[in-house]
C-alpha positions in Angstrom: -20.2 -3.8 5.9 -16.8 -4.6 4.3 -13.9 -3.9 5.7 -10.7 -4.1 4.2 -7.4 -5.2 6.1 -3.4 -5.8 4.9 -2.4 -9.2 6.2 -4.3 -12.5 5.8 -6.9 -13.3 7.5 -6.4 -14.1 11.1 -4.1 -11.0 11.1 -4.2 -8.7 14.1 -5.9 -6.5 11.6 -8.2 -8.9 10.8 -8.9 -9.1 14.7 -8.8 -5.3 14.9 -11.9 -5.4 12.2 -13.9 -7.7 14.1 -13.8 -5.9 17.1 -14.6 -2.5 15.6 -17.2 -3.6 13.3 -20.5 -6.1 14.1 -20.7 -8.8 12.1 -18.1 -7.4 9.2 -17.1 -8.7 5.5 -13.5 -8.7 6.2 -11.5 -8.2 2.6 -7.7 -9.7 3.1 -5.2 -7.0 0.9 -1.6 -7.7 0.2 -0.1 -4.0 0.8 -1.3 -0.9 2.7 -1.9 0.4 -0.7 -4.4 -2.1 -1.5 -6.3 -1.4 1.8 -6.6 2.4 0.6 -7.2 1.9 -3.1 -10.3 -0.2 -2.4 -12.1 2.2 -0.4 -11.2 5.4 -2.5 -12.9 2.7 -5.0 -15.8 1.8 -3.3 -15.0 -2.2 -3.1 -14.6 -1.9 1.1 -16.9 0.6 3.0 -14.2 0.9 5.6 -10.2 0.1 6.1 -8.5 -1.0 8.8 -5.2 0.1 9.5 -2.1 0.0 12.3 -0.6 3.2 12.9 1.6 2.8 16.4 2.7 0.3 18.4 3.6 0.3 22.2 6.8 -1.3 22.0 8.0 -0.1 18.5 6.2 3.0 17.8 4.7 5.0 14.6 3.9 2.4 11.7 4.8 4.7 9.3 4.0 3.3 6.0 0.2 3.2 6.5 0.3 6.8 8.5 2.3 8.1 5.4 -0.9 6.8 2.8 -3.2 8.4 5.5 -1.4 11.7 5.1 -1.9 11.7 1.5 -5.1 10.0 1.1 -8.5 11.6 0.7 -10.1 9.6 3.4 -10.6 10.2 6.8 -9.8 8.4 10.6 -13.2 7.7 11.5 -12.7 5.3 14.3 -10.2 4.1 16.8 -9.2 0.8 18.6 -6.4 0.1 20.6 -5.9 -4.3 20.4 -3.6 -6.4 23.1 -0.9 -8.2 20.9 0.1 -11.0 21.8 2.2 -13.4 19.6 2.7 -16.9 19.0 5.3 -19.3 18.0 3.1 -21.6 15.4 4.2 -24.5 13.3 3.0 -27.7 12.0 1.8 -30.5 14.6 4.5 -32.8 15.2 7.2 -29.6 15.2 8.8 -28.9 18.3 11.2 -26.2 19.2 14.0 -27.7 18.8 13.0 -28.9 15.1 13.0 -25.4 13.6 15.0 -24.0 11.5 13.6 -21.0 9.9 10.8 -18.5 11.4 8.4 -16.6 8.9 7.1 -13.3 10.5 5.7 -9.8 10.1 8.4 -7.1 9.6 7.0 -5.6 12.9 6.0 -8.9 14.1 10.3 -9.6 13.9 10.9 -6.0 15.4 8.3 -6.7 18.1 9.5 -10.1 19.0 13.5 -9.8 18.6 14.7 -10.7 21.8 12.8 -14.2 22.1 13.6 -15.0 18.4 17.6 -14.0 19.0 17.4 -17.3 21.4 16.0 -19.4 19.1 18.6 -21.1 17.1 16.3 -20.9 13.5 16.9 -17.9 11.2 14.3 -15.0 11.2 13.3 -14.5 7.6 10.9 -10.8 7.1 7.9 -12.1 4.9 4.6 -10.2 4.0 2.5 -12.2 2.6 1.3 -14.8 5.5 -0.6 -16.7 4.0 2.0 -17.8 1.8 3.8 -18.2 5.0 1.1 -20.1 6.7 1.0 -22.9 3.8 4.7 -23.1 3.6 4.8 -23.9 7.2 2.1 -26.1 7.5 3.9 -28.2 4.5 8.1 -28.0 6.3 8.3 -29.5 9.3 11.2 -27.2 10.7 9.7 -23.8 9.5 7.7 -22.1 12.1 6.2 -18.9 11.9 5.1 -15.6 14.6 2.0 -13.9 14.5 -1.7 -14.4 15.7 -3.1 -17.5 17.4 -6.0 -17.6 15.4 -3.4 -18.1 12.0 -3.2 -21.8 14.1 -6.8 -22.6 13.6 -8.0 -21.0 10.4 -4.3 -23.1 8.6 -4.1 -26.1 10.8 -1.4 -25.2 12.5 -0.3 -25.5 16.3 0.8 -23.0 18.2 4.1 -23.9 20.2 4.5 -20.7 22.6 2.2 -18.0 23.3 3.1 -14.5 24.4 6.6 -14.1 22.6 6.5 -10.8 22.2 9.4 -9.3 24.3 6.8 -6.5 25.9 3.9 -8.1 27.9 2.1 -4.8 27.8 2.1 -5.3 24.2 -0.8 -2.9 22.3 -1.4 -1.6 18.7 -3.7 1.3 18.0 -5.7 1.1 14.8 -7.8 3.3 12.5 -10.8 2.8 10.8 -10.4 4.4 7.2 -13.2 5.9 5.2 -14.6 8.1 2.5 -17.1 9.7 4.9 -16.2 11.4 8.1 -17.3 10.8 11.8 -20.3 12.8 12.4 -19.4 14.6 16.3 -20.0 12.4 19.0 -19.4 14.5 22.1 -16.6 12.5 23.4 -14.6 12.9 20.0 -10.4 13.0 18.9 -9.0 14.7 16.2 -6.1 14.0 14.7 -4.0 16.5 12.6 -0.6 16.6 10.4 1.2 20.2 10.1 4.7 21.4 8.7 5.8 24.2 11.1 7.5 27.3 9.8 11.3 27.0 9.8 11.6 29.8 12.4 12.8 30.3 15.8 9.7 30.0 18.1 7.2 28.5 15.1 6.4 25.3 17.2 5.1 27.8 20.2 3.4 29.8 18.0 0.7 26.8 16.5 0.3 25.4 19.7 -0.6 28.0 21.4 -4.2 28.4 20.3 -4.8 25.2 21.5 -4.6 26.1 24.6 -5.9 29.6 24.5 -9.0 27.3 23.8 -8.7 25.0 26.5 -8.3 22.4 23.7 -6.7 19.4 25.7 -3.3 17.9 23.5 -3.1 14.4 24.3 -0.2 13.5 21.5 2.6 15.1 19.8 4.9 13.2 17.5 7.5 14.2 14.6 8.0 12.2 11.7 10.3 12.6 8.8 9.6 14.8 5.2 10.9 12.5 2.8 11.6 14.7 0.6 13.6 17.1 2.4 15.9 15.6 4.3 16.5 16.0 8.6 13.1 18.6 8.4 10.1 17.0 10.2 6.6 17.3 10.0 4.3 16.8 13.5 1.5 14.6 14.2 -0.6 16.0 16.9 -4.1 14.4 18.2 -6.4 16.6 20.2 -9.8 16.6 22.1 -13.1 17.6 20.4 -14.0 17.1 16.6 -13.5 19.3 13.9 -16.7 20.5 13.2 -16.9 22.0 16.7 -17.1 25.1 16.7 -14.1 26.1 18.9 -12.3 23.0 17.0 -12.6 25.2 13.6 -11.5 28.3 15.0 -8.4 26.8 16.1 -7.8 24.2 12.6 -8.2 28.1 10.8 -5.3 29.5 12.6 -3.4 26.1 12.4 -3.9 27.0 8.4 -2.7 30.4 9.1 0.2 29.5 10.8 1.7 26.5 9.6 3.1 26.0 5.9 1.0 22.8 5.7 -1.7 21.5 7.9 -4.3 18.6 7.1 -6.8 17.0 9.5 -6.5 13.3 9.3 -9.8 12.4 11.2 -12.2 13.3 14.1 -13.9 10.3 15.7 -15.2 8.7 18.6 -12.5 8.7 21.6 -11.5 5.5 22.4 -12.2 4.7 26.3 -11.4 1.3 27.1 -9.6 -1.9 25.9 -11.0 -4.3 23.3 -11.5 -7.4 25.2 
C-alpha cells in the first residue's frame, strides 16, 4: 500500500498514515496538490490529509482540493498533536535565535513561541528545515518528535502547543469509495439557495429520516465574495438506502451539493 502525505517524513501526517494503514509505503509530497495529483495518477493507492484542528479549526487548503477532486474520504483518524521544540545537540533555549515551523504548527503554538526571544519564521518544506537546523546552532525548529530521531536532532521541550487537548482529524483520500460498513459517516459539501428559510429547508430531511447530524460548518466561496458554502457530516453511508433518498433531495434543493466521502466512523483515539 502507498500512501501519500504533504510534509516530510516524520510529519504528523506521516504519523497519521502509519496509524491508519498496516505496514504502509509512505510517499513524502511538498504541497497538498502533490498529495492529490499522485493518486488521481495512480503513483499512491491512498492520501492522507488534515482537514480540522481542535485548537485552530478547518484546514482549508486541503478541504478546498477535496471539494474539487474526484476522489473520495474513505477513512478517518483523529491523531493527538503534540509538539516539540527540536534543535541540534549542544542548543539550548537560550541559544536560539530563529524557529522553523509549520504555518499551522506557528498558529497552533503561538503563545509558547511569543515567549521565546527567537523569531518565528513560516516554512513548508521541513526537511529543508530539519537540515538547516541540524547544521546552525541557534535555529530550532517546532513539529513532531519523531523529526528528532529520523534528522539527529534533539528535542528541547515537548508539548508546546498552547492547547493540551491538542487533536487533528485526518482523511484518507482515494479513487475508490468505502464500501458500507454499518457504522459509517458521510460527509457532504452544499451551496444553499439565497432565500429566506433555504438552510431549514435542506436540513430538514435529515431529520424526517432520523438521519443523526453530527457537524455543520460554513466556509467561504472564493469566488463570490461574503456568500458561504456548508460542510455537513452525517451518520450512515451513501449508498444506504435512506442515505440516497435524502442526498436526492439535497440535489433538489440546494444549488450545489457533492458528497465528499462515506467511510468507516471513527470510535476511538489512535494510540
Amino acid at each position: 500500500m502507498r500512501v501519500a502525505f504533504q510534509g516530510y517524513h516524520g510529519a504528523f501526517s506521516e504519523s497519521m498514515a502509519l496509524r491508519l494503514f498496516d505496514g504502509p509505503e509512505t510517499i513524502s509530497c511538498k504541497t497538498f496538490g502533490e498529495v492529490f495529483a499522485l493518486v488521481e495518477n495512480g503513483g499512491a493507492d491512498e492520501g492522507v490529509i488534515p482537514v480540522e484542528n481542535t485548537q485552530t479549526g478547518r484546514i482549508m487548503e486541503p478541504t478546498s482540493l477535496l471539494i474539487d477532486s474526484r476522489l473520495s474520504a474513505c477513512r478517518e483518524g483523529m491523531l493527538p498533536i503534540v509538539h516539540c521544540l527540536i534543535a541540534r545537540p549542544g542548543t539550548g533555549i537560550g541559544d536560539i535565535r530563529r524557529i522553523y515551523a509549520h504555518p499551522e504548527a506557528l498558529s497552533q503554538c503561538r503563545g509558547y513561541l511569543s515567549a521565546i526571544d527567537a523569531e518565528p519564521i513560516s516554512w513548508w518544506d521541513g526537511a529543508a528545515a530539519a537540515k538547516g537546523v541540524r547544521d546552525d546552532p541557534h535555529a530550532a525548529l517546532v513539529g513532531n518528535e519523531d523529526i528528532a530521531r529520523i534528522y539527529g536532532l534533539t528535542v528541547l521541550e515537548r508539548g508546546v502547543q498552547d492547547s493540551k487537548g491538542n487533536m487533528t482529524r485526518f482523511f484518507a483520500i482515494s479513487a475508490r469509495p468505502a464500501d458500507p460498513t454499518g457504522d459509517d459517516k458521510t460527509t457532504i459539501y452544499f451551496n444553499a439557495r439565497h432565500a429566506s428559510g433555504a438552510l431549514l429547508s435542506v436540513l430538514r430531511p435529515l431529520a424526517d429520516a432520523g438521519i443523526n447530524l453530527t457537524r455543520l460548518e460554513s466556509v467561504p466561496i472564493p469566488e463570490r465574495p461574503w456568500e458561504y458554502g456548508f460542510l455537513a457530516d452525517f451518520e450512515g453511508h451513501e449508498g444506504d438506502p435512506h442515505v440516497a433518498r435524502v442526498l436526492r433531495t439535497f440535489r433538489e434543493t440546494t444549488s450545489f451539493c457533492k458528497v465528499l466521502g462515506s467511510y468507516p466512523a471513527f470510535r476511538e483515539e489512535c494510540p
